[in-house]
C-alpha atoms as a printed R data frame, in Angstrom:
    type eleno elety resid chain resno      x       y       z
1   ATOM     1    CA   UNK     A     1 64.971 209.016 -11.763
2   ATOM     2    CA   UNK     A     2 62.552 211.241 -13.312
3   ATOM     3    CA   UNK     A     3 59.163 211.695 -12.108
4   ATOM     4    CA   UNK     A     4 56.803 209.653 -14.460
5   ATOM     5    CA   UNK     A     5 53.020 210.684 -14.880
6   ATOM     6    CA   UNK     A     6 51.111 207.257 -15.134
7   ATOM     7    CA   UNK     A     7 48.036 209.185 -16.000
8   ATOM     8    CA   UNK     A     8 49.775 210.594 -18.837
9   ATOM     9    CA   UNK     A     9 51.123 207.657 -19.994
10  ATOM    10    CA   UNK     A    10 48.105 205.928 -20.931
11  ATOM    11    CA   UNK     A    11 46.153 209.103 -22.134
12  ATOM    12    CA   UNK     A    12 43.894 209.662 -19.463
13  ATOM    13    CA   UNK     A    13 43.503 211.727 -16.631
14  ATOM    14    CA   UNK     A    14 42.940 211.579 -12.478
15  ATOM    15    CA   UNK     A    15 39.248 210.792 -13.145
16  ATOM    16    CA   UNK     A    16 39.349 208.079 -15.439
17  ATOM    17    CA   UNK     A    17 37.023 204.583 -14.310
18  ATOM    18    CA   UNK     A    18 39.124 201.741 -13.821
19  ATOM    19    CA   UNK     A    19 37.658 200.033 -17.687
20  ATOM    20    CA   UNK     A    20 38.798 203.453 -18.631
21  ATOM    21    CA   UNK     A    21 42.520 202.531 -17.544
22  ATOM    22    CA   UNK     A    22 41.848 198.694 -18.622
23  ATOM    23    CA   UNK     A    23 41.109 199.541 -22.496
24  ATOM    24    CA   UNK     A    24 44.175 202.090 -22.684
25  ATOM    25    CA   UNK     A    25 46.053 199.415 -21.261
26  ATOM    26    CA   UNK     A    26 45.298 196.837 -23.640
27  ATOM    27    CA   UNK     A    27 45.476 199.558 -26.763
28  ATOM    28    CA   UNK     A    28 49.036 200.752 -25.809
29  ATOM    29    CA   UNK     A    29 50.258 196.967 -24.680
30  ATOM    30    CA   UNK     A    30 49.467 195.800 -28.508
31  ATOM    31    CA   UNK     A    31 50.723 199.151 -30.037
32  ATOM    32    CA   UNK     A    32 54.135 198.672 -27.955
33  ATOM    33    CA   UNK     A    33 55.022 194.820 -27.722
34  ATOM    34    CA   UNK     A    34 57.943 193.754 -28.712
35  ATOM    35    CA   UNK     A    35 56.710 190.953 -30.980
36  ATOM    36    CA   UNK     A    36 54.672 193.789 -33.360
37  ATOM    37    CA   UNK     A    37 58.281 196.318 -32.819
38  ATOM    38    CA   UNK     A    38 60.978 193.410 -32.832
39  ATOM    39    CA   UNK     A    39 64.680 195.619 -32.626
40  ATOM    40    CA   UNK     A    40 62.926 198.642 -31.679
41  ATOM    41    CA   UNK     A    41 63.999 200.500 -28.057
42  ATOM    42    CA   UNK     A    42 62.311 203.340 -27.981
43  ATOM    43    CA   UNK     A    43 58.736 200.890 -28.310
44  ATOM    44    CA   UNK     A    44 60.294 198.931 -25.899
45  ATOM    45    CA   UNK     A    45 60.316 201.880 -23.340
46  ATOM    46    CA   UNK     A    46 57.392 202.730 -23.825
47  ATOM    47    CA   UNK     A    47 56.132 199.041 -23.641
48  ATOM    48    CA   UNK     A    48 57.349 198.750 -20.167
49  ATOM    49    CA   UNK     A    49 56.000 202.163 -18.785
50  ATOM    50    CA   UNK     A    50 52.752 201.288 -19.899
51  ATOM    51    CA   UNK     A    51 53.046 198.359 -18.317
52  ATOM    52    CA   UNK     A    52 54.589 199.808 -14.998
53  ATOM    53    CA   UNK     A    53 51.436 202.356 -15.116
54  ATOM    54    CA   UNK     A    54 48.706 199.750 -15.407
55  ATOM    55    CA   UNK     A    55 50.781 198.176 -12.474
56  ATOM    56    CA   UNK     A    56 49.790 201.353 -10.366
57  ATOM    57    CA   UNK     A    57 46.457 202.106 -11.834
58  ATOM    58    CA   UNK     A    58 44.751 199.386 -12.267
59  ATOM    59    CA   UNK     A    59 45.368 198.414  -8.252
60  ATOM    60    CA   UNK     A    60 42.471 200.492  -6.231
61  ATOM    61    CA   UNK     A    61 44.798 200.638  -2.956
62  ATOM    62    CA   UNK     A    62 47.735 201.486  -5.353
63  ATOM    63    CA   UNK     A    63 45.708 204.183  -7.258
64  ATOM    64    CA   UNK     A    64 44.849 205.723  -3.901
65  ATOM    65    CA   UNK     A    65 48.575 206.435  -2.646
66  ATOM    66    CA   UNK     A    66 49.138 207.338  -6.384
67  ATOM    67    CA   UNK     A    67 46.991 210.114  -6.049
68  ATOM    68    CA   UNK     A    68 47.985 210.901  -2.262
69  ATOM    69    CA   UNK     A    69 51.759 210.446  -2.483
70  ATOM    70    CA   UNK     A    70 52.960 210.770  -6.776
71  ATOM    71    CA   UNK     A    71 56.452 209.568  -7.206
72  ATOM    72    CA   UNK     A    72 56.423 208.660  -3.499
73  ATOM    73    CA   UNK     A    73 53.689 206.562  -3.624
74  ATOM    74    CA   UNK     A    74 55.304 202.931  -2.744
75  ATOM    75    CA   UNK     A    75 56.351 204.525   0.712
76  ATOM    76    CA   UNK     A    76 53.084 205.999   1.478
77  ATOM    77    CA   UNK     A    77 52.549 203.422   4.415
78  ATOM    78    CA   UNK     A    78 55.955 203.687   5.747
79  ATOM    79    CA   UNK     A    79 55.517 207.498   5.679
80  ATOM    80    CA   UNK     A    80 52.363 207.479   7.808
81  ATOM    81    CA   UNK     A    81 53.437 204.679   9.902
82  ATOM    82    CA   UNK     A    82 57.017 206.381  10.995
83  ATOM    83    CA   UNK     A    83 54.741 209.858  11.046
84  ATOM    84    CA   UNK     A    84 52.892 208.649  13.466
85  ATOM    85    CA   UNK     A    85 55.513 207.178  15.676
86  ATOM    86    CA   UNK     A    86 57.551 210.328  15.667
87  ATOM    87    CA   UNK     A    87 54.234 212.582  17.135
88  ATOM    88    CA   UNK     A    88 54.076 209.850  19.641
89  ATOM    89    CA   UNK     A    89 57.607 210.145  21.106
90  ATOM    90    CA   UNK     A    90 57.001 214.215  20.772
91  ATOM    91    CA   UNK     A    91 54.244 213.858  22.434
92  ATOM    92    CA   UNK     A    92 55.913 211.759  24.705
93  ATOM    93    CA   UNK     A    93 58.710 214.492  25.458
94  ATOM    94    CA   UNK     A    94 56.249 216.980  25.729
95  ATOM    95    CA   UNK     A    95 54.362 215.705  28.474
96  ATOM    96    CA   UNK     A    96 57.621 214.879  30.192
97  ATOM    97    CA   UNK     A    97 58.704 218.508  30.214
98  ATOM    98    CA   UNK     A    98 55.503 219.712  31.430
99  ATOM    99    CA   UNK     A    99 55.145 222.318  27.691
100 ATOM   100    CA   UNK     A   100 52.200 221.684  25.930
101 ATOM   101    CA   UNK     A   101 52.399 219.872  22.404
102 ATOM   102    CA   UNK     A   102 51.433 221.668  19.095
103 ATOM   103    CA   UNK     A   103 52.256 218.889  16.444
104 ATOM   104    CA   UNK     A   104 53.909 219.200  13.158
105 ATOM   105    CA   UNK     A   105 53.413 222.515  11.360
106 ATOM   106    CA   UNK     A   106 53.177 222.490   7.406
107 ATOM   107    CA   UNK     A   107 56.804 223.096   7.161
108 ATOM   108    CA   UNK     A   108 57.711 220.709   9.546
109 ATOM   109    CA   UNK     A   109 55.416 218.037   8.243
110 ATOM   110    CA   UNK     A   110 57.066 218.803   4.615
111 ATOM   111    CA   UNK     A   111 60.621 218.598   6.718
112 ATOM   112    CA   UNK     A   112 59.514 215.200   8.369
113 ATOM   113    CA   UNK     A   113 58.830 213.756   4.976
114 ATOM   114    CA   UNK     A   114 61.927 214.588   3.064
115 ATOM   115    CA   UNK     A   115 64.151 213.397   5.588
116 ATOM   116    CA   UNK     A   116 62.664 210.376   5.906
117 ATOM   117    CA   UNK     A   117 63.194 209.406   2.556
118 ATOM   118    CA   UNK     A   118 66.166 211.652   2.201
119 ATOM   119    CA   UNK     A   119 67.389 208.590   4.389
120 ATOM   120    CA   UNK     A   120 67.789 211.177   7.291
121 ATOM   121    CA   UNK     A   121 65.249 210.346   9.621
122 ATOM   122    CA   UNK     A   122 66.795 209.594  12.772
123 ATOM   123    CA   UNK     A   123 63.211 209.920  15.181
124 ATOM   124    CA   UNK     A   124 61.863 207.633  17.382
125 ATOM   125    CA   UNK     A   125 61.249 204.218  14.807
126 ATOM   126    CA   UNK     A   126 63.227 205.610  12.305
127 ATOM   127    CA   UNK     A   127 65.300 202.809  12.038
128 ATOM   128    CA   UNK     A   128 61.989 200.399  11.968
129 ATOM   129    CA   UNK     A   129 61.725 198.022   8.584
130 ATOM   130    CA   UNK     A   130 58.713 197.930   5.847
131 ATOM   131    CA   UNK     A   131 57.857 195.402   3.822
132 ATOM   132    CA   UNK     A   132 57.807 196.848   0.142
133 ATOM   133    CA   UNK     A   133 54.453 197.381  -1.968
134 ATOM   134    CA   UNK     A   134 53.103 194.349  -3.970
135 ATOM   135    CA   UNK     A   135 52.867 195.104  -7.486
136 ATOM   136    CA   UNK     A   136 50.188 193.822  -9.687
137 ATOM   137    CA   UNK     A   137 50.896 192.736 -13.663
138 ATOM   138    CA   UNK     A   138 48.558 191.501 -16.467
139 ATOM   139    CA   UNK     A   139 49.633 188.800 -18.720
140 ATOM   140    CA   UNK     A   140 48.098 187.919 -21.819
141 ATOM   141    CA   UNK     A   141 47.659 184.542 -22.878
142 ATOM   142    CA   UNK     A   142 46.252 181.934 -25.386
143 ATOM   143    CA   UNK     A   143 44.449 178.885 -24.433
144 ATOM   144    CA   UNK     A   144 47.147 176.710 -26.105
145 ATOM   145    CA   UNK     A   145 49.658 179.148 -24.676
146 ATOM   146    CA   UNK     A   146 48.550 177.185 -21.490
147 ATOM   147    CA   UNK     A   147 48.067 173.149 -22.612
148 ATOM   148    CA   UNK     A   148 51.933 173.129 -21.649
149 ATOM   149    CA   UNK     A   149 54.240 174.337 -18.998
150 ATOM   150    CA   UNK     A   150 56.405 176.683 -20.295
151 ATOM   151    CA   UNK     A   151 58.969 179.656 -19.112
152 ATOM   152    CA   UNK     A   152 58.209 183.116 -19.917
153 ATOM   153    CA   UNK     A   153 60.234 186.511 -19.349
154 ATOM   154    CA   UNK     A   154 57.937 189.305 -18.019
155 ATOM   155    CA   UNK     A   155 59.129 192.802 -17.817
156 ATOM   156    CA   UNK     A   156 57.903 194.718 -14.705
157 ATOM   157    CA   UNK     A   157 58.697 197.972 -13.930
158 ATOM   158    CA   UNK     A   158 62.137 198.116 -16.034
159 ATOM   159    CA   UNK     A   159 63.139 194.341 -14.993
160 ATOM   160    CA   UNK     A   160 63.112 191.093 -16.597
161 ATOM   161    CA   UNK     A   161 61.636 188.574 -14.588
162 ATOM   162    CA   UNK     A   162 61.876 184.672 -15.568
163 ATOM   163    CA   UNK     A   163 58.751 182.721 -14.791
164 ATOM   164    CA   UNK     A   164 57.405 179.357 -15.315
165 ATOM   165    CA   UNK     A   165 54.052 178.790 -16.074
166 ATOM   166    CA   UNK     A   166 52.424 175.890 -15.180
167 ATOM   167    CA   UNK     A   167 50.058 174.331 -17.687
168 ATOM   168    CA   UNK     A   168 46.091 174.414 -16.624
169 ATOM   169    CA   UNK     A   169 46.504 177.932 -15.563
170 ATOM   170    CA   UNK     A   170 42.681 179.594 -15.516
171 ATOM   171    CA   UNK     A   171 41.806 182.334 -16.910
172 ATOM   172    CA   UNK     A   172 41.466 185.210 -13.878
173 ATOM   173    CA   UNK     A   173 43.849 183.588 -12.089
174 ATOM   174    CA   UNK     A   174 46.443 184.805 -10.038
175 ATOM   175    CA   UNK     A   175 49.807 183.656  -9.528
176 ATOM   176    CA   UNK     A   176 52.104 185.068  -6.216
177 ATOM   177    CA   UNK     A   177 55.640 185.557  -6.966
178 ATOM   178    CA   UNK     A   178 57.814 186.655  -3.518
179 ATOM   179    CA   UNK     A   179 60.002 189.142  -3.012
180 ATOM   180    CA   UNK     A   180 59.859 190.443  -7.022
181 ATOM   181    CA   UNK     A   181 57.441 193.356  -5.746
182 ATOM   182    CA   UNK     A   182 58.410 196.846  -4.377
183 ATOM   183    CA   UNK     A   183 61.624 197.302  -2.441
184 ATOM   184    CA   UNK     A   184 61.267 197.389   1.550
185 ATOM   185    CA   UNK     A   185 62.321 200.654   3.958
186 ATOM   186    CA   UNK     A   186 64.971 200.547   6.223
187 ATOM   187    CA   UNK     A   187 66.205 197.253   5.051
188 ATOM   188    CA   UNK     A   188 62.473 195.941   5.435
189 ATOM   189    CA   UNK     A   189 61.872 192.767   2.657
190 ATOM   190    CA   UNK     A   190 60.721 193.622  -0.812
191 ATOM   191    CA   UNK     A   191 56.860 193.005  -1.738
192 ATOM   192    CA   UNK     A   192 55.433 190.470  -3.559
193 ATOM   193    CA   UNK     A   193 54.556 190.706  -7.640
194 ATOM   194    CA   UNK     A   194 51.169 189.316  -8.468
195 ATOM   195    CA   UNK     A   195 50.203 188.471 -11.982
196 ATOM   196    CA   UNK     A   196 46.878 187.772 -13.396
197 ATOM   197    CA   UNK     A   197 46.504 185.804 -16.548
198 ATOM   198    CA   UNK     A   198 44.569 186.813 -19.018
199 ATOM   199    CA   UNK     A   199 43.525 183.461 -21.116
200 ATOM   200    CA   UNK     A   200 42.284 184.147 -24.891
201 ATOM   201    CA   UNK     A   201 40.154 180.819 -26.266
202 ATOM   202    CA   UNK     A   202 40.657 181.554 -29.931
203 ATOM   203    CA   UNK     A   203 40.105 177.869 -30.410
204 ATOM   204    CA   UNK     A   204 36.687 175.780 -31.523
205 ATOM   205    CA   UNK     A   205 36.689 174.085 -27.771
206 ATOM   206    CA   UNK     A   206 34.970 175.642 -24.345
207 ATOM   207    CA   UNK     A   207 36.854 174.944 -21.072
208 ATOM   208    CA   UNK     A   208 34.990 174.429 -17.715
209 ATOM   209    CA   UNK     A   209 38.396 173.912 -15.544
210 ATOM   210    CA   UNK     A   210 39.553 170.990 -17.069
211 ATOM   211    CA   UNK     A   211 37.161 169.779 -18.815
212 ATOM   212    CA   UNK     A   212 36.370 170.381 -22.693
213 ATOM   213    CA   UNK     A   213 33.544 170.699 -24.914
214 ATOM   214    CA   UNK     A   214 33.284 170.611 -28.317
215 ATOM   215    CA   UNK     A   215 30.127 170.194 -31.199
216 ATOM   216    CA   UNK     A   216 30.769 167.924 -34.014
217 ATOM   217    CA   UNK     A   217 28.943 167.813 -37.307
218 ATOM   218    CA   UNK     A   218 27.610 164.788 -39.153
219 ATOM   219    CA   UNK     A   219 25.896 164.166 -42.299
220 ATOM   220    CA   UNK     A   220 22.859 162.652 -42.388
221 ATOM   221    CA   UNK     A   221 24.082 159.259 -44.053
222 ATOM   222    CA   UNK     A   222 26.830 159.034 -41.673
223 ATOM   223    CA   UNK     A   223 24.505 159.748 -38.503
224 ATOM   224    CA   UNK     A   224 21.965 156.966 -39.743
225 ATOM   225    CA   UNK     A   225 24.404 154.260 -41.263
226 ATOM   226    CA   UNK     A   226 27.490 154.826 -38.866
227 ATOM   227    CA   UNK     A   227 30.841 153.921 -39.265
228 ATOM   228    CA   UNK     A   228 34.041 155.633 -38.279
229 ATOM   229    CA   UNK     A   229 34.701 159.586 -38.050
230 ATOM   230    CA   UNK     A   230 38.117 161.759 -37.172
231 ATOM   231    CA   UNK     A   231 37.648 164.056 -34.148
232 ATOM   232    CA   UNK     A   232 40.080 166.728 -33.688
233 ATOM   233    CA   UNK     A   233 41.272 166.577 -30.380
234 ATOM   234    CA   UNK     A   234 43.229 169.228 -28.351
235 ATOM   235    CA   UNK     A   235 46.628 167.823 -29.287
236 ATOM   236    CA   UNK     A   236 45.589 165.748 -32.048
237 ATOM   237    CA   UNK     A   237 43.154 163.627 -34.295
238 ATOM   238    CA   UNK     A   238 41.739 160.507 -32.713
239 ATOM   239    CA   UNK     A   239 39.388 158.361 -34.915
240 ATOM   240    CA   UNK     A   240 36.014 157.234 -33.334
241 ATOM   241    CA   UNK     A   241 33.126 154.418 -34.170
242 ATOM   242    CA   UNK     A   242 30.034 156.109 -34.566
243 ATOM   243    CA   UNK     A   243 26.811 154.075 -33.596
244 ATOM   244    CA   UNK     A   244 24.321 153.567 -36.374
245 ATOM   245    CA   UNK     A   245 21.203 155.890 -36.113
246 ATOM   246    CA   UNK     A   246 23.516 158.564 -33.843
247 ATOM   247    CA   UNK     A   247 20.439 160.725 -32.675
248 ATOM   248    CA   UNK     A   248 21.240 164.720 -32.981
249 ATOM   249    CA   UNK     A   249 22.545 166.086 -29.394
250 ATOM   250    CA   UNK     A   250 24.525 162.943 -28.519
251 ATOM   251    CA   UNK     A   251 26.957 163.130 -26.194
252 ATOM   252    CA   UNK     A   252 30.317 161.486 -26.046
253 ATOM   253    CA   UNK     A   253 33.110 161.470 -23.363
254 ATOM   254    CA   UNK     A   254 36.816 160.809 -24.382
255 ATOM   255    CA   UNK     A   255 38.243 160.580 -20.909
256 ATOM   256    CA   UNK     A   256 41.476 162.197 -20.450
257 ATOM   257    CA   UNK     A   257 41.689 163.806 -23.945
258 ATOM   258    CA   UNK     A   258 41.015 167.609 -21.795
259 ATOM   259    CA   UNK     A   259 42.285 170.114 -20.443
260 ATOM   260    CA   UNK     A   260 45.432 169.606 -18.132
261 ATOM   261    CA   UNK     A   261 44.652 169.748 -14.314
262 ATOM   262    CA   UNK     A   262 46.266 173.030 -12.950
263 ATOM   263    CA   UNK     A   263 49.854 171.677 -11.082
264 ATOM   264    CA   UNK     A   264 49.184 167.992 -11.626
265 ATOM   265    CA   UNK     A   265 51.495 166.618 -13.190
266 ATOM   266    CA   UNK     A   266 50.236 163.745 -16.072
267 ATOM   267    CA   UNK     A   267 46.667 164.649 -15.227
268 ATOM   268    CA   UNK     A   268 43.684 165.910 -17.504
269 ATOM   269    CA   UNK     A   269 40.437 166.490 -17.551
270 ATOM   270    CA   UNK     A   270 37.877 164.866 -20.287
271 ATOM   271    CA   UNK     A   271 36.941 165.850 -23.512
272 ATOM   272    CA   UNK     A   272 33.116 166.153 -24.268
273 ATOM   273    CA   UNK     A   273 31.719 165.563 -27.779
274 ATOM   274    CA   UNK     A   274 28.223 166.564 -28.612
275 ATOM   275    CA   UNK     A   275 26.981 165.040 -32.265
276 ATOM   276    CA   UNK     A   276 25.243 167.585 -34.112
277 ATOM   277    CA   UNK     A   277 23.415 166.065 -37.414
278 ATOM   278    CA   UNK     A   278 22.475 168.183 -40.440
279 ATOM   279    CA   UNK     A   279 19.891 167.348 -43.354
280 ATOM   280    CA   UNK     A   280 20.730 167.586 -46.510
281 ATOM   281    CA   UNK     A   281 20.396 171.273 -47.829
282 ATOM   282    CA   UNK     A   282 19.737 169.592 -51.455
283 ATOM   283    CA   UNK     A   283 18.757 166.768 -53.186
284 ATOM   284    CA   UNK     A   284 18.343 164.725 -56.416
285 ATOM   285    CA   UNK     A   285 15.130 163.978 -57.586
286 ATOM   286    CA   UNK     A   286 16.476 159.863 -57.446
287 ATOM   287    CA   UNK     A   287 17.258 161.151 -53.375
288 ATOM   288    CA   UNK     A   288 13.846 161.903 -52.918
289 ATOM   289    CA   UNK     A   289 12.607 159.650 -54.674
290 ATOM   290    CA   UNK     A   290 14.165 157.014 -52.031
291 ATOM   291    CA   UNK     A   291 12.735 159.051 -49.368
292 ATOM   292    CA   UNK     A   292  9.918 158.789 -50.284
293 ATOM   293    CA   UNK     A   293 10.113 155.071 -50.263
294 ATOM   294    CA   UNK     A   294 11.934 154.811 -47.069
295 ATOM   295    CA   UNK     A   295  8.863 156.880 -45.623
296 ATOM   296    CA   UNK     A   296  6.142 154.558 -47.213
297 ATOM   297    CA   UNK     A   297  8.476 151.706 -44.892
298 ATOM   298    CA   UNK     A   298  7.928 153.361 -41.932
C-alpha cells in the first residue's frame, strides 16, 4: 500500500497545533460524510483517510512515531524494542570473543530495520510478539442520538466496524473496544480502538449526567391564577398543575422524566423545571385600569 501523507491530507503541515489538526478534522469530516455524498466513492475515500489521519494526529504519542517512523510508524516500539535486544546479544558475542564492540553503523542500522519488517529478522528476540498500536477515533453525536441504545457502523482506517452504543453516553467520553486497534508483530495481539464521543445538545434542555434542566415560560395570568400547563418533556408532553401565585424562579422536579443513566438499564435521571414568569409587554387601557384597582386592594 502506498505511502499516505496524513499531514497532507488534512491541509496542514509538521508544525500544525493539535486545534490546528482538530478544526481540519471537523471541516473535511462534514465536507466528506457519506450522509452529505450518499452513492459517492471517491468522497467516501477520502472520508475515511481523513478519518484514519485524525486517528494518527490527533494522538500526541501517535503523532510522535508519526514524525519519527512515517509509514512505519505503528511498529515504532517493536522496532526499538527488538533493536535493542539485538545490540544486547552482539554485545553479548562480543565480549565472549574477547573483540571489542562497535554497534550498528548507519547502513547496518538501515539493514536492521528493513529486515525486521521485511519479516527477515532472525536476531536474538526476533521471534518475540507485540501487542499492536491502539488507535484513537472521534464520533460525532446528538444528544437524542444518545436517549437510546442504538448500533452504529464506524469506519476506521478502511474497515467497518459494528458498534453498539449504549444510551447515557457523556459527552468526552471514551469507549474501549479490544482487539479492533493496530495489528500485533510476530503474531503479538492486535491493539485496542478507542473512540471518543463527541455529544452535540442542539436541544432546549442542559444535561448534568443524568439529570435535566429546562426554563419554562408563563404568562402572568397563568402564574397568578394557576391551573394546568403542557411541559415538553424529553420523549414527550406531560401536563402539570400549576400552583396559584407560581412565584418567578420556581423550581419543579419530575423524577425520572431525565436523562438515561449510562449502562443501566430502565434507569433515569430527573427532569428539572424552573418557572420563568413574564409581564405583559402591553395592555388595554380596561387592563390597567384593573390594575390599578387590584393595587388600591393591596
Amino acid at each position: 500500500m502506498a505511502f499516505i501523507d496524513y499531514y497532507k491530507i488534512l491541509g496542514l503541515d509538521k508544525s500544525a497545533s493539535k486545534s490546528d489538526i482538530k478544526k481540519a478534522y471537523r471541516k473535511l469530516a462534514r465536507k466528506y460524510h457519506p450522509d452529505l455524498n450518499p452513492n459517492d466513492k471517491e468522497a467516501e475515500l477520502q472520508f475515511k483517510k481523513v478519518n484514519e489521519a485524525n486517528e494518527v494526529l490527533s494522538n500526541d504519542e501517535n503523532r510522535k512515531k508519526y514524525d519519527k517512523y512515517g509509514e512505519n510508524w505503528q511498529h515504532g516500539e517493536a522496532y526499538e524494542q527488538a533493536h535493542q535486544q539485538q545490540r544486547q546479544a552482539n554485545q553479548q558475542r562480543q565480549y565472549q570473543s574477547g573483540s571489542s564492540f562497535e554497534g550498528f553503523g548507519d547502513g547496518e542500522y538501515s539493514d536492521f530495520f528493513e529486515s525486521m519488517f521485511g519479516g527477515g529478522f532472525a536476531g536474538r528476540g526476533g521471534n518475540t510478539r507485540f501487542r499492536g498500536q491502539d488507535f484513537n477515533a472521534q464520533l460525532q453525536l446528538n444528544l437524542r442520538d444518545v436517549y437510546t441504545t442504538e448500533k452504529r457502523v464506524l469506519t476506521v482506517n478502511g474497515k467497518n466496524i459494528r458498534l453498539t452504543i449504549p444510551a447515557g453516553v457523556a459527552n468526552g467520553q471514551i469507549i474501549k473496544i479490544k482487539g479492533k486497534g493496530g495489528p500485533g508483530v510476530n503474531g503479538g495481539p492486535h491493539g485496542d480502538l478507542l473512540i471518543e464521543f463527541n455529544i452535540i445538545n442542539n436541544t432546549e434542555f442542559k444535561r448534568d449526567e443524568a439529570n435535566l434542566y429546562k426554563t419554562v415560560n408563563l404568562d402572568l395570568y397563568k402564574a397568578v391564577l394557576g391551573g394546568d400547563v403542557t411541559i415538553d418533556t424529553f420523549d414527550g408532553k406531560v401536563k402539570l398543575n400549576l400552583k396559584p401565585l407560581t412565584q418567578n424562579g420556581t423550581q419543579v422536579k419530575l423524577k425520572g422524566k431525565g436523562f438515561p443513566k449510562y449502562k443501566r438499564d430502565g434507569q433515569f435521571g430527573d427532569l428539572f423545571i424552573t418557572y420563568t414568569v413574564e409581564l405583559p409587554k402591553k395592555l388595554s387601557d380596561k387592563e390597567k385600569e384593573l390594575f390599578e384597582e387590584l393595587a388600591k386592594l393591596q
